[in-house]
C-alpha positions, 0 to 999 in steps of 0.5 A: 478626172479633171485636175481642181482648179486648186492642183492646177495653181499650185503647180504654179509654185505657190501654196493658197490656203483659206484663211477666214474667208479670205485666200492667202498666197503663198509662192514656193518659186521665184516670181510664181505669184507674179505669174499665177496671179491673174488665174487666182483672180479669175478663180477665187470663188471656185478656189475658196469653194474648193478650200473650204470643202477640202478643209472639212474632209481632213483629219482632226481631234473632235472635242473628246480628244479622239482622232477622226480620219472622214472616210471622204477624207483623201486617200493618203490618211486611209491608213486601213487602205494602204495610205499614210500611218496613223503616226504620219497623220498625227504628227500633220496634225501636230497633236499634243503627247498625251493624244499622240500616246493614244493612238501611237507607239512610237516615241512623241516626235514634237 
């Protein structure tokens, strides 16, 4: 499997997210932004496709406040496949207490 243009400048050292349509870089390295720079330039269309389409596959408490986990979500939230708990996701999420005591019996950790 070939690595997403995502995953290859992150490895750069910075971490890009999408942020109203727009890209937002942020360096985790001295001087990786300088260098990682010209590849997110010449990718921002595809790195804009990728974030977006990433974004509507992750974890996220619907308007009836119950937790919904899309099973083409990665595989790191199948928590019924091995992957994180429910409790990790939640606290990525950084849910409210009355939603964390739904879903987990471990004492509200925010």
């Amino acid at each position: 499997m070939r690595n997403s243009i995502l995953s290859t400048i992150e490895s750069m050292g910075v971490r890009v997210r999408l942020h109203q349509g727009k890209l937002q870089v942020r360096e985790l390295q001295p001087g990786a932004k300088l260098r990682a720079w010209p590849e997110i330039i010449r990718y921002s269309n595809e790195l804009k496709t990728e974030l977006a389409q990433s974004a509507n596959r992750l974890p996220y408490i619907d308007k009836h406040k119950n937790l919904v986990i899309p099973f083409n979500s990665p595989e790191k939230y199948h928590w019924w496949a091995g992957g994180q708990s429910i409790s990790e996701t939640l606290m990525e999420l950084r849910v409210p207490k009355n939603i964390w005591s739904r879903y987990s019996a471990l004492p509200y950790p925010l």
